[in-house]
N, C-alpha and C positions, 0 to 999 in steps of 0.2 A: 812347592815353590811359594804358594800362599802364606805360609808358617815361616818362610828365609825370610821374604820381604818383609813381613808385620815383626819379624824380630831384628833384622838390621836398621828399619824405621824406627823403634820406640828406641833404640840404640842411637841414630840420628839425633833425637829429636832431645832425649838427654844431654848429650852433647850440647846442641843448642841452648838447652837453659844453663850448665854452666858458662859457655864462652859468653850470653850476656850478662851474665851476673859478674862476670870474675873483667870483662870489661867497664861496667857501672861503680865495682870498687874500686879498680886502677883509676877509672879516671875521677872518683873521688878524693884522692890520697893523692892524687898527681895536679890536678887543676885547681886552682883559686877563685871560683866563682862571684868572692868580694873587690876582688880588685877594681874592677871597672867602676865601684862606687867608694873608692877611696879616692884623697889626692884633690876632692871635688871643693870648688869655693861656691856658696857656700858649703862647709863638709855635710855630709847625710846625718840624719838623726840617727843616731845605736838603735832604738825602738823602732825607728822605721826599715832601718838597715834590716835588720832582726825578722820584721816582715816580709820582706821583700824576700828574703831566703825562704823561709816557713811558704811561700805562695809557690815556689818552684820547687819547695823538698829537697832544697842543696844544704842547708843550715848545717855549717862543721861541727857547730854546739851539740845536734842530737846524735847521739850514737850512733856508727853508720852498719851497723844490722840492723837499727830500724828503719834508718831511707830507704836502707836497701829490700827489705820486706813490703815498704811501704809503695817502691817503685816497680818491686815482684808482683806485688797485689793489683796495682795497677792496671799493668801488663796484661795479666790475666782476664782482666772485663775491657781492655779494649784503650786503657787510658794511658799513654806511654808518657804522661806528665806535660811540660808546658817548654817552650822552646824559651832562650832568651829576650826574643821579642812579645812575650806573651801568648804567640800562634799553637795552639794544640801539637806537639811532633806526631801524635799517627798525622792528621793533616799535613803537613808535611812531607812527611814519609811517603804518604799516597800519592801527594803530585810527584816531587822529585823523581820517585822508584820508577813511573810511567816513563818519565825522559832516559833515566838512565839502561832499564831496560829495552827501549826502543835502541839506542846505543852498540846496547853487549849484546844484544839474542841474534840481532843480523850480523855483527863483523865475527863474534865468536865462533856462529856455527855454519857460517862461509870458509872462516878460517881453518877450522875444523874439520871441513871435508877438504878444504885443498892442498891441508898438509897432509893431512892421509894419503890422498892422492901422489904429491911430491914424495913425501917419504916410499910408497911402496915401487913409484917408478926407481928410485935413485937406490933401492935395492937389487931390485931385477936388473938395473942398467949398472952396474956398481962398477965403478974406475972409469968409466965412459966418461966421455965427454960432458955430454947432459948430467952425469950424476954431478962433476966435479963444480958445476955452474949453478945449479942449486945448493949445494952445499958450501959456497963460499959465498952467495948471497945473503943464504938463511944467516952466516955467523954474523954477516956484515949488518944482517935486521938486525940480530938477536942482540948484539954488542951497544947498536946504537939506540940511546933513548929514548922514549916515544915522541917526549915533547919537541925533541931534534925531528923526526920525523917528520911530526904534524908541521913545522914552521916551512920545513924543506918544503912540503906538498903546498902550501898557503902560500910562500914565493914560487912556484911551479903554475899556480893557480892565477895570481895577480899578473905574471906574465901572458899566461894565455888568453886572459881578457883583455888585455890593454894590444893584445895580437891580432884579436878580432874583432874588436872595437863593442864589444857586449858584454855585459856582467853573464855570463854563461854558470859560473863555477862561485857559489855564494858561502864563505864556512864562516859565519859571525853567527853566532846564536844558533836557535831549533829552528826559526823563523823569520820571513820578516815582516818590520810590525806594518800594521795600516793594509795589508793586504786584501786584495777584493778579487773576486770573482768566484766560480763553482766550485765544484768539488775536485776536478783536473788540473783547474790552476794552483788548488791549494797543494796539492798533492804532488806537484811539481816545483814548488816552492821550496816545501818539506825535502823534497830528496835530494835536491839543490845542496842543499844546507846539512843534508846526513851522507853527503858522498864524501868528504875528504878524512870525516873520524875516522867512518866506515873502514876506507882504504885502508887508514893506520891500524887500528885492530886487527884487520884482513891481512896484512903482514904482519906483526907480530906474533900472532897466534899462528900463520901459517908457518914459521920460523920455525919456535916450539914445536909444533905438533910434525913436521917434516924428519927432523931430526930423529924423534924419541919413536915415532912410527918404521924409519929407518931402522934401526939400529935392532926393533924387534920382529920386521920382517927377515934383516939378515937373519937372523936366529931361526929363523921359521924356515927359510928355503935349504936349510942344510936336515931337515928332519923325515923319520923315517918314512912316514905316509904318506908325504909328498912325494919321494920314492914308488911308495908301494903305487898311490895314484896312478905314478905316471908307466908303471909295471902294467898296470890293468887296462892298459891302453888311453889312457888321457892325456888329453893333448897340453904343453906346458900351460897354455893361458889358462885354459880348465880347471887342471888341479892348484892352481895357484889363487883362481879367485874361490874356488868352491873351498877349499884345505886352507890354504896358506892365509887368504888376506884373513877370512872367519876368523880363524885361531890367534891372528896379528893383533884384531881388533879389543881384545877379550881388555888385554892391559888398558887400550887406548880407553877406552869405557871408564874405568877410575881414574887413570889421567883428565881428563877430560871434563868430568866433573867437579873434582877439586881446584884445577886451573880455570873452569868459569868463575866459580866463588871467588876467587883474589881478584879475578877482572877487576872487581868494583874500587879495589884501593889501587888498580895498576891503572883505571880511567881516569882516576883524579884528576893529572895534570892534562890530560885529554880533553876533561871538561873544562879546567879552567883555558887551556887554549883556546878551544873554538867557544866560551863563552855558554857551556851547555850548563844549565843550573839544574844537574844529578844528584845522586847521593853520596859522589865521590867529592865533589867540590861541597855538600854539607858537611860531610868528616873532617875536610882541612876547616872549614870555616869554623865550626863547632871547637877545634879544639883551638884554635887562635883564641876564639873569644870564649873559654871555659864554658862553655855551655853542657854542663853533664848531661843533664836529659839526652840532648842532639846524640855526644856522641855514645852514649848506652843505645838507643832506636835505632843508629846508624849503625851500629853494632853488629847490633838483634838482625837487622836486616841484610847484613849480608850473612852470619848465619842461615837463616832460613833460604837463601840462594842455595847456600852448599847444603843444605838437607836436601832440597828440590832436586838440584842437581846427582846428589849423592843416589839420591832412591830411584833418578832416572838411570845412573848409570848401574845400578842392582839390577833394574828391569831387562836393559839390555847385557850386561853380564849371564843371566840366567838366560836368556835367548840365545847367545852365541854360547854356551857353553853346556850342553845336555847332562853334565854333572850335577851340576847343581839343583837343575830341577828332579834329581833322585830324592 
């Protein structure tokens, strides 16, 4: 098992350095980092212009397999180059990542179990009533937008406060500012303000994963072990969680993994909703305002999710599955 995992990792991890490099030349060939200093009265000095590129390593004049080595080399000690405002992008990166993973790790792996959950009921109950009511729910998540989502819940939210005459339910921002007291107020404040994302991730991904979990436990409950199980005297819920879900779950594991990593570009308009300043609203903003660096870091960084992700859902593929660890 030790030899799978160090060889599907360094496989990972390859991966990862091409998707950030083959991101840093799209978006050098695709973005104009000189625009925002054209057009200007007085106009910018060519020399100074000149500089001003040369300090961020956008410069279209140098070869772009040297930026690109130069922004590789970088990377490697730790330097992910300089944002368009001057701020360091690992800094950056570091604050934002913290917001935006605060974010994804709870609605995702909320979401996560309770479409497994949905899905394996709406297998076992299949035509029933209960299946038929999750599964025109999930389409009616999965169909509608997120951003539509988050505004429904935000007018859902501004009614039940003006109902109870108390800000109860706060989705402006992580936070709010000027706030005082201990460590419970804060923390109350915080979750205030992470319950209506939350929600919306929490259905969406329950949407997803209801479905595709569905659809491979039917496959599962017509199989021959689950037979033999229930031959050997076991009783249905027995062989069904011992046999059935185990065996259900194997897909869900690389599902799973790969569907966290896109989170980060499917939060964007999530963050820009409730005003959350993640890495998904630095992708949209980085590419508004050509900022290569931003979006090569923002890149790299959600790579490195679906590696995390990818080698978590190895770990437990080799757990649920005794083959592999031959």
């Amino acid at each position: 098992m030790f030899v799978y995992l160090v060889r599907r990792i360094v496989n990972y991890i390859i991966l990862t350095v091409i998707a950030s490099c083959l991101a840093y030349v799209l978006a050098s060939l695709s973005l104009n980092p000189t625009a925002k200093y054209l057009g200007r009265n007085p106009p910018v000095d060519p020399h100074s212009l000149q500089n001003i590129l040369n300090k961020f390593g956008v410069n279209p004049d140098v070869p772009l397999i040297e930026r690109l080595w130069h922004w590789f080399s970088g990377v490697l000690h730790g330097d992910f180059g300089l944002a368009i405002n001057s701020e360091p992008i690992s800094r950056v990166i570091w604050e934002r990542a913290g917001i935006s993973l605060q974010l994804l790790l709870i609605g995702s792996i909320i979401g996560a179990v309770l479409g497994v959950v949905l899905g394996v009921w709406g297998a076992v109950r299949q035509y029933k009533a209960s299946d038929s009511i999750v599964t025109y729910l999930s389409y009616i998540v999965f169909s509608t937008p997120t951003f539509v989502i988050a505004i429904f819940l935000m007018i859902a939210a501004t009614a039940l406060n003006r109902a109870i005459g108390h800000q109860l339910i706060t989705f402006t921002g992580q936070y709010s500012a000027g706030i005082s007291g201990g460590f419970f107020t804060q923390f109350g404040d915080r979750a205030a303000h992470l319950l209506l994302p939350t929600i919306v991730l929490v259905l969406t991904s329950a949407a997803s994963y209801s479905r595709y979990q569905r659809n491979v436990m039917l496959d599962v409950l017509g199989a021959d072990y689950i037979r033999t199980a229930r031959a050997k005297g076991r009783t249905r819920g027995a062989a069904l969680i011992r046999h059935g879900v185990r065996v259900a779950l194997i897909p869900m594991s690389t599902f799973f993994a790969y569907s966290f990593g896109t989170l980060v570009a499917g939060a964007s308009m999530l963050e820009i909703v409730f005003s959350w300043h993640g890495m998904g609203e630095l992708l949209l903003t980085s590419i508004n305002t050509s900022d290569i660096n931003a979006v090569a870091g923002s890149t790299l960084f959600t790579a490195v999710l679906i590696l995390c992700s990818s080698t978590l859902s190895e770990v437990l593929y080799a757990a649920l599955d005794p083959r592999v660890r031959s």
